[in-house]
N, C-alpha and C positions, 0 to 999 in steps of 0.2 A: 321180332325185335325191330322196332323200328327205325334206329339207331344203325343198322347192319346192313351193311354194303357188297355185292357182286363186286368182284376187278375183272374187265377187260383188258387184255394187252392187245393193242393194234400196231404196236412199230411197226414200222419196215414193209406192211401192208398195201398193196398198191390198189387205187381206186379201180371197182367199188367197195371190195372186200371191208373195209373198217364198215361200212356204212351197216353191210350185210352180216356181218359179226357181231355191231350191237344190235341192229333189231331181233337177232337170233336169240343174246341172249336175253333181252328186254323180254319175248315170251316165252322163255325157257326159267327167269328167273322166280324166286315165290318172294325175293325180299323188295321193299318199297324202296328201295337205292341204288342204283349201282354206278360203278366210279368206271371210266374209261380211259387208258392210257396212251394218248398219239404223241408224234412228233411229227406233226406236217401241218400247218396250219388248214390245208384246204379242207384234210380229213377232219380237226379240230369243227369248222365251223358245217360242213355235211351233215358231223353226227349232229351238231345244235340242231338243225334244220331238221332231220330224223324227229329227233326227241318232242320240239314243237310243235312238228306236225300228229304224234301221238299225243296231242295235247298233257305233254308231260313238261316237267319243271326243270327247266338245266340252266347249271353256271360250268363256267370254266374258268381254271387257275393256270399260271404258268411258271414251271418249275425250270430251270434251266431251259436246256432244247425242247420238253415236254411240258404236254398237254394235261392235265389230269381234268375229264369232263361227266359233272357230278348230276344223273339225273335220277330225278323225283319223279317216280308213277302213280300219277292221280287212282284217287281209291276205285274209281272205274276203266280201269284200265283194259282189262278183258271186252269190256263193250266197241272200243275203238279199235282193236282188232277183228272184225267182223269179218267174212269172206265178201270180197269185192262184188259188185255187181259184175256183169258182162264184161269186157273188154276186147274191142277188135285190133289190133297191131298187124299194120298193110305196110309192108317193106319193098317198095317197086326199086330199090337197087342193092345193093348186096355192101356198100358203103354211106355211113352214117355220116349226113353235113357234106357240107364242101370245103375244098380245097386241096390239100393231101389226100391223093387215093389211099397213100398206104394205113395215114392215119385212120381218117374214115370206116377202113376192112378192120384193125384194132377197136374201133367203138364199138362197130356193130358185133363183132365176138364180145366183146365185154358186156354190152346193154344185154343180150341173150342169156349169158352167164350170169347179169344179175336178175333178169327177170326168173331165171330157173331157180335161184332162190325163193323164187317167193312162191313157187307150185305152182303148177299148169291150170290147175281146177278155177272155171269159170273164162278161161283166155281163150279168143280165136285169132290165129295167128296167120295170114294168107301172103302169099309169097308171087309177087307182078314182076314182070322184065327182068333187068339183073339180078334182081332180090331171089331167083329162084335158084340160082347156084349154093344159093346160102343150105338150102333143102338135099344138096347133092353129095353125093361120093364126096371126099376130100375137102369138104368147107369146113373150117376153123371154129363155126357154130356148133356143127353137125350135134356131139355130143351135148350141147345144150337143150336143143332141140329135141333129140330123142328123150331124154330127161323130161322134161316139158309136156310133151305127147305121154309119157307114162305116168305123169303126175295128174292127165284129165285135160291137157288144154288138143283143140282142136287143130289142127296144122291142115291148111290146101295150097295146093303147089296150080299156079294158070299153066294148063297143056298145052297153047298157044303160044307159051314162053317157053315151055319147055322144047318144044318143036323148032321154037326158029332157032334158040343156041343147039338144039339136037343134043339134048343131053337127056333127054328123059330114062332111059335105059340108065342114068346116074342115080335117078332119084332116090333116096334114103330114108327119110320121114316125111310123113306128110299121106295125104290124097290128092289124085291130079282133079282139078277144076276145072270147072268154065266162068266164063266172065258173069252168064246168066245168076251163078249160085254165088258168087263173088257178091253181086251187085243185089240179091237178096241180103248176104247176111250187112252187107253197109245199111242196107236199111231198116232189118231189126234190132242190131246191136247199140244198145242207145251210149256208146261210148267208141269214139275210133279214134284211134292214134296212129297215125301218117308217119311212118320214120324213114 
């Protein structure tokens, strides 16, 4: 029916989760509508951003505190869900951006957490200097990480990082590398993301 609508509830959601809620149910849904319910403006305009980049059709209304955000999936919608190409993601510190460390350690478990929504299959994910405690005993990613690695993405931890912090006897997930095999996959993977 084309008229019939999915409802998302995202209150109370903190980023990225609403974002990761509708794309879930965007391919999970079989009906050509589905209605999304926020109260945050940032998550309000995130999901838009979601929806248009699956070249799908979205308005938003606002009802009181809330959002209600109505999107349309184009008749080929299954085609824009394709399995990504490659992907390399090189995290040479274990906190995401500058300025607050402590912030920074929150993105970077967060970005993991949402990328583990989207399944490992086709990710290479290699872990330089700081970035390799993220791969270790007690890092707040960890369980994203293993997730991630059991979904098909590739995880290498540099042993040269490992050795100077002397953590390697930590390590968790991943394979220990060298900068040699490092610096191959930077130059077959025709996608790299520097975080």
């Amino acid at each position: 029916m084309e008229n019939q609508s999915d409802v998302v509830d995202v209150r109370g959601l903190a980023c990225p989760q609403p974002v990761i809620r509708t794309r879930q149910a965007l391919e999970a849904s079989q009906q050509e509508r589905l209605t999304v319910v926020a109260d945050d403006e940032i998550a309000r305009d995130n999901i838009m951003k979601l929806a248009r980049s699956l070249s799908c059709g979205v308005e938003a209304e606002q009802r009181g505190a809330e959002f209600y955000i109505n999107i349309t999936k184009p008749e080929d919608f299954g085609a824009t869900l394709e399995p990504l190409e490659s992907q390399l993601f090189l995290a040479a510190s274990n906190s995401l951006g500058r300025g607050s460390e402590e912030l920074g350690q929150l993105l970077m478990k967060n970005f993991f957490y949402a990328l583990s929504e989207q399944g490992g299959l086709g990710k290479v994910i290699i872990f330089m200097n700081s970035g390799v405690t993220l791969a270790c005993a007690g890092s707040p990613a960890l369980d994203y990480l293993l997730e991630l690695e059991q979904d098909g993405a590739e995880i290498f931890v540099c042993g040269t990082c490992l050795d100077y912090f002397k953590i390697k006897d930590q390590l968790s997930v991943g394979q220990v590398t060298n900068l040699y095999t490092i610096l191959e996959y930077l130059q077959k993977v025709p996608k790299v993301i520097y975080l």
